[in-house]
N, C-alpha and C positions, 0 to 999 in steps of 0.2 A: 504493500500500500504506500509507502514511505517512498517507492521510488521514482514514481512523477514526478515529486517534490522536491529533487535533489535541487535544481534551479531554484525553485523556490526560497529553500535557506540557503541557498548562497548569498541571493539576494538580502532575502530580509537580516541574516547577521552579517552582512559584509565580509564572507570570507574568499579565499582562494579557491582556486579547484583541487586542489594537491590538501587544502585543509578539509574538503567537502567529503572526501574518502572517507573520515572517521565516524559520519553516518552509521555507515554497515561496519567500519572495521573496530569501533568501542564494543560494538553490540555484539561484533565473533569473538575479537580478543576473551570478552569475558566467558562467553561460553567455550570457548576452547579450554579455557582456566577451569573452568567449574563441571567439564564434561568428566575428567577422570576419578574429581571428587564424588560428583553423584554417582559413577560407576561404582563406587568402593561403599558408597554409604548406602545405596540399595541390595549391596549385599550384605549389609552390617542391620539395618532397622526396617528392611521390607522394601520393596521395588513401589506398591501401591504411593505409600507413604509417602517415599521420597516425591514421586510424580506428583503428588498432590502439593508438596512445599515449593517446588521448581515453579510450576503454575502461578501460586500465589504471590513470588517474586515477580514473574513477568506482568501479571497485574499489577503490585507498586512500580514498577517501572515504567510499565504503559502510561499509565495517571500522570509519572512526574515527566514524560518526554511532551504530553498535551501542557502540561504549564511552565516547560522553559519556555527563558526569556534572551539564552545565550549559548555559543555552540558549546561554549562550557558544560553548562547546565544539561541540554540535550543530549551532550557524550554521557555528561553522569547518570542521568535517566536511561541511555541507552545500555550503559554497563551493567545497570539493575537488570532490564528488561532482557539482556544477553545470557542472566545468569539459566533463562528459563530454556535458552538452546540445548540445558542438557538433559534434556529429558528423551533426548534419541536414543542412547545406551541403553537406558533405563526401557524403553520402548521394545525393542529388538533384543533385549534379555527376556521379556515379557513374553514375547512373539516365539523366541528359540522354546522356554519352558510348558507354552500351551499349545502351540501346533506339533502337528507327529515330523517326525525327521523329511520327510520327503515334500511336504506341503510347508516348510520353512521359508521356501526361495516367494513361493503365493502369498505369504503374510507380511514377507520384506516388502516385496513389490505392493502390495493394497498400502501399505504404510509411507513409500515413497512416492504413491500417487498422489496419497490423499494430501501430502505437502506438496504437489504440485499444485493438483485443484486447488487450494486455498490459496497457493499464488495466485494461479487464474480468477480466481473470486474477488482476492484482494486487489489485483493489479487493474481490474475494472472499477471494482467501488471506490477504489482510490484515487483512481486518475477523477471521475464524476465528482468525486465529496471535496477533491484539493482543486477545480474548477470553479465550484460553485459556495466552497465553505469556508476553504484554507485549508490548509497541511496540518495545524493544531486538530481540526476536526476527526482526523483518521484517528487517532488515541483514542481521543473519550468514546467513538462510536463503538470502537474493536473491543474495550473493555467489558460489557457484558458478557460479550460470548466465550472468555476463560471463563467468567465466573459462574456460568451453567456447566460448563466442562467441568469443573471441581465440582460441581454439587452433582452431576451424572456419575464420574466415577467414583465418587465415594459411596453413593447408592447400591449402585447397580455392578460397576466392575468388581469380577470378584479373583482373585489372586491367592492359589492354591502356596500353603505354606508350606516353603524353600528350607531347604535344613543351612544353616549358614558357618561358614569358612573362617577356620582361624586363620588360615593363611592364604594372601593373594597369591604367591608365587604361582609361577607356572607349572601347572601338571600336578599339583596338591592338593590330593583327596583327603587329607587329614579333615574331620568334623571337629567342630570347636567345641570343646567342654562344655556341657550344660550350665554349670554353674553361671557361663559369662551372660546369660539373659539375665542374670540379677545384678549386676556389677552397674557399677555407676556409669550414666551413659558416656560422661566425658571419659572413660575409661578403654572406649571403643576406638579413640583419635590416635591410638598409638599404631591400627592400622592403614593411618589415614599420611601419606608422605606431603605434611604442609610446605614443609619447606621445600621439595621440591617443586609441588605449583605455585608457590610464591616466586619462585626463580626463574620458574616458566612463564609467568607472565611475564616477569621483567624484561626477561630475553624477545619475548613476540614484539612486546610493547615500542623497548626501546629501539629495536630495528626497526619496525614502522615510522615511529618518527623520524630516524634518522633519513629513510627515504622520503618522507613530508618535505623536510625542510630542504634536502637535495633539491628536489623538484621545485620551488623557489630562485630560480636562478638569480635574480634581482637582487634579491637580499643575501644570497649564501657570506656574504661579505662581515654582514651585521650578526648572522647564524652562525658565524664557526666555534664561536665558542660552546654554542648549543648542539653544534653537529659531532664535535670534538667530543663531548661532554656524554653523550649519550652514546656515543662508537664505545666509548670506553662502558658505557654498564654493558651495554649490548654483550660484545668481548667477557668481560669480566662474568657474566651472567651464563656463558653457554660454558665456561670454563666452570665454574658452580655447579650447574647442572649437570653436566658430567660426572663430576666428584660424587654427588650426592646422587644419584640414582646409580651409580656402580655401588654404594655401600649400602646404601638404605634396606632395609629389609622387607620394605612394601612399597617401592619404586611407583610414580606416576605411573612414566615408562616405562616398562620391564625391558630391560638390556637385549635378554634374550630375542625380543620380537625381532631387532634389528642383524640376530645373525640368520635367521631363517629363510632359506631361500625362494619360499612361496609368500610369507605373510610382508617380508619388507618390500621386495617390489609392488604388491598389488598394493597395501598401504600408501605409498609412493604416489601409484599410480594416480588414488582417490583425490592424492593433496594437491595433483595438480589439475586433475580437472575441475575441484575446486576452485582453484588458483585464474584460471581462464575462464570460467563460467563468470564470476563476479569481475572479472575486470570488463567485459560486455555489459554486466547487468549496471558497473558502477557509468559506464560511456556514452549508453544508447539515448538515455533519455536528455542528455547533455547536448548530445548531435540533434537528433530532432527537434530540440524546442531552443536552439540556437538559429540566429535569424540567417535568411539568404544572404550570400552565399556560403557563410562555414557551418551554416547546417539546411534543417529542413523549415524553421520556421514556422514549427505544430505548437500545440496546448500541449495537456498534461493527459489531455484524452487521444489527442493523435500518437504521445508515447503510447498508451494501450495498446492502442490498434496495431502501433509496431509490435512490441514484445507479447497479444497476445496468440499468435497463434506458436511461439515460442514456447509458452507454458500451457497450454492446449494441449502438444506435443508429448510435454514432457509425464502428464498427466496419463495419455491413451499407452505411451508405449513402456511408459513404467508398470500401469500394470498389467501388461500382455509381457513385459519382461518378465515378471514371475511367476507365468506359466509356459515361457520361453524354457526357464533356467531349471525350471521342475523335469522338461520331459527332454531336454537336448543335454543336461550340465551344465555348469556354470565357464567353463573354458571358450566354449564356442564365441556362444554371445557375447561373453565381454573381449575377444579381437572382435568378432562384428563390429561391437559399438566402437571399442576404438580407431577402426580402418575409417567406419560413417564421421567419425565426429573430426576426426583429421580433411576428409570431403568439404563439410560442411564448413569451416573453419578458412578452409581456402577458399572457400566461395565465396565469401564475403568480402576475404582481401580483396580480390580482383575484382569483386563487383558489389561496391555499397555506395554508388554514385547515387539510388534511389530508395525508395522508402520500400516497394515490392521487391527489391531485388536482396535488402536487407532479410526480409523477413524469408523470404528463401531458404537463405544458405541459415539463418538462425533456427528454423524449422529440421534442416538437416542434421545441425549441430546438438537442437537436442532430440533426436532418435539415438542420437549417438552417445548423449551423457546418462541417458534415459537407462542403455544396455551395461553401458559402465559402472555405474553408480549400482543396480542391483545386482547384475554378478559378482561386482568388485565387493559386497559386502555378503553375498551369500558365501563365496570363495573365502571370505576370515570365519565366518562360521561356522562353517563345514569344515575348515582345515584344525579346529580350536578346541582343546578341551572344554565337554561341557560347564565343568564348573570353576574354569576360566573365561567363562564366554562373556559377562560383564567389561572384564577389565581390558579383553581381547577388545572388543565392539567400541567400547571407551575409548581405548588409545586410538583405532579406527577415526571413531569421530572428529579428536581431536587432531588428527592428524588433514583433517578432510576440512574441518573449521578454520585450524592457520591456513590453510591452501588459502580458503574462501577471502580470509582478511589481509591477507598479503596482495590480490588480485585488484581492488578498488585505490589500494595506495599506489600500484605501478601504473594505473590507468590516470590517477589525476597529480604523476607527475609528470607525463608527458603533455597532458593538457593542460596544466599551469607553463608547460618550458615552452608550449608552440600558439601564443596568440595572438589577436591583432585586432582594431579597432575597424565598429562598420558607423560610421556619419556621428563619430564622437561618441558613439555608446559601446563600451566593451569593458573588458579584455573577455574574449569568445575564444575557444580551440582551433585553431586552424585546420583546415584539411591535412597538411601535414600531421598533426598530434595524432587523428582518428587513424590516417592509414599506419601510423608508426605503432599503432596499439595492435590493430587490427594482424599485422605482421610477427611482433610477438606472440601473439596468441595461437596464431597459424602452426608457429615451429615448435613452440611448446608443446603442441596439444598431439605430437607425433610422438611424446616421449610415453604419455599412458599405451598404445597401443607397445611399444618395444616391449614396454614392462609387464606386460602380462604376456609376453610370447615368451622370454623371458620365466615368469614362474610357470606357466605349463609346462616349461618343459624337465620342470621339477615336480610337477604331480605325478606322484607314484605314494602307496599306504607307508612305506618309512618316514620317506622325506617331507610326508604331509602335515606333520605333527611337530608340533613344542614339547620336546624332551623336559 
């Protein structure tokens, strides 16, 4: 809903394009943070539960992004509102423990549609409500419909009780002593590795900004000491994280995932089509409702009409992907998707001179994320022990979430570095910034497809599994 309006708080808080990214990239960053945590903690006090507090944050978040006043303010609302991104893991743990093993890839897929359709839902009522209301209007209207959502599954969802894990490691069947259901709950945080996603955010954070203020070229002058300043947490922070998830005993990230020759490339894979999918979603609406000639010179309803046959797409073939990936495997489909979405990617390089020719190749492109996206995560779940399959799905996410928040910062620093004035009114992206994005994205979007040719050709029953 938020992203017709990207223009819009530009405008009304006077900021950059390269500061306009932090829109979507507050709202990932935080759920990228908060996706591992609620993996760990819906296996510690109940999967239900936790879904139900993740909710209840994205409603204070929602409230407070409808009454900032500054893009401050709206980042902070959006950090609240981010935290509820992590209700995916929690999701697709739910989905692994109540479908039978075979009809897993059909519950993935009904669940990455149904986040498509609510794009599509959103991406209309939004563009109509930020036309005729404002951009503050899309908050307060969204706000109801969590809070039926919380009062539905508290009712009615019913979630068959998990026996739960003293140990996240990987491949530990140990059951946790009875006794620990009576222990004091803070006593539960010792499986919980804070300070490793305290470090993890640091680390996402301060590289984003560090490319914010890159992308600024004008000022980089007046910024070095801020670009300086934040290289070094950046630095300082992946070196921490390192340390601390090789000793930790209940690691964010588990080490191990990264030596596995099936789970790190398709992981990989997810975080970049992430990565490419949001640096489109952060550009489109920026080209269109930028005036002739460096864009198309639409409303907030002619973005719709662009991006919605985009998320139309993603909705039909996400769920025919999970009855794709039930009766072919999940190998197939996810090179299909990645050959289509490399197509579809290119097509748009070469040809997004118009508004139909846009919607084309972005039509192509999501068949192709469509196939990626559910393979790519029936493929960590099939390959994962079951009673790793939270913290497996978690790291998943979060690996798929950074992809997504890094995508909108690379996008608006090319269009803060390439603008130009039209009869005194601007600074607008040039054609140059759009095809320089669009280019990127193109070559990127070739490396998911490697990397799942790549792990097939490590599926075999040994090599499928986390020792």
């Amino acid at each position: 809903m938020i992203i017709p309006a990207i223009p819009d708080i530009i405008s009304d808080f006077e900021i950059t394009y390269s500061a306009s990214s932090w829109i979507l990239s507050s709202y990932l960053i935080s759920g990228a943070a908060m996706t591992p945590i609620a993996a760990k903690l819906s296996k510690i006090y109940g999967k239900k539960k936790i879904l139900l507090i993740l909710l209840g944050l994205y409603i204070i978040g929602t409230l407070a992004a409808g009454l900032s006043t500054s893009m401050l303010s709206l980042s902070a609302a959006r950090i609240i509102q981010g935290l509820g991104l992590a209700i995916f893991p929690v999701a697709f743990a739910i989905i692994q423990n109540v479908f039978p093993k075979e009809k897993i890839a059909i519950g993935q897929g009904v669940i990455i549609a149904l986040f498509s359709s609510g794009s599509v839902i959103g991406l209309i009522a939004g563009g109509y409500i930020i036309e005729n209301l404002g951009w503050r209007a899309i908050f307060f209207i969204l706000t109801p419909f969590p809070i039926l959502m919380m009062i539905f599954i508290h009712k009615r969802i019913k979630v068959e009780q998990e026996e739960t894990y003293a140990s996240h490691q990987i491949g530990s069947n140990e059951p946790i002593d009875t006794k620990f259901r009576t222990q004091k709950k803070w006593e539960s945080f010792k499986f919980m590795d804070i300070r490793g996603t305290v470090v993890l955010a640091m680390l996402i954070t301060s590289f984003l900004i560090v490319l914010t203020y890159l992308g600024d070229i004008e000022s980089q002058v007046s910024n070095t000491v801020i670009i300086s300043l934040f290289s070094t947490v950046c630095i300082v922070s992946f070196i921490l994280f390192v340390l601390i998830e090789r000793k930790t005993r209940f690691p964010t990230v588990p080490t191990r995932i990264f030596k596995d020759r099936i789970l790190l490339p398709v992981n990989v894979s997810l975080m970049i089509t992430g990565l490419t999918t949001l640096m489109i979603y952060h550009m489109i609406p920026i080209l269109v409702r930028s005036p002739v000639p460096l864009g198309f010179g639409g409303d907030a309803i002619k973005v719709v009409e662009v991006q919605l046959p985009f998320m139309i797409v993603l909705f039909i073939v996400s769920t025919l992907s999970g009855f794709i990936v039930s009766k072919l495997g999940n190998i197939k489909p996810t090179i299909v998707g990645g050959i289509v979405g490399v197509l579809g990617f290119f097509g748009v390089l070469f040809f997004h001179t118009t508004e139909n020719s846009i919607i084309i190749g972005l039509v192509i492109v999501g068949t192709g994320i469509s196939l990626v996206q559910v393979g790519g995560f029936n493929i960590i779940t099939s390959k994962t022990p079951r009673n790793f399959a939270e913290i497996s799905v978690g790291v998943t996410s979060l690996l798929f979430i950074i992809g997504m928040s890094i995508g909108p910062v690379i996008s608006g620093l090319y269009l803060q570095n390439f603008t130009d004035f039209i009869d005194g009114a601007g600074p607008f992206p040039t054609t140059q910034a759009y095809d320089t994005i669009f280019l990127i994205a193109a070559f990127i979007s070739i490396l998911p497809m490697v990397l799942i040719l790549v792990a097939s050709k490590n599926l075999d029953p040994k090599s499928a599994k986390i020792d």
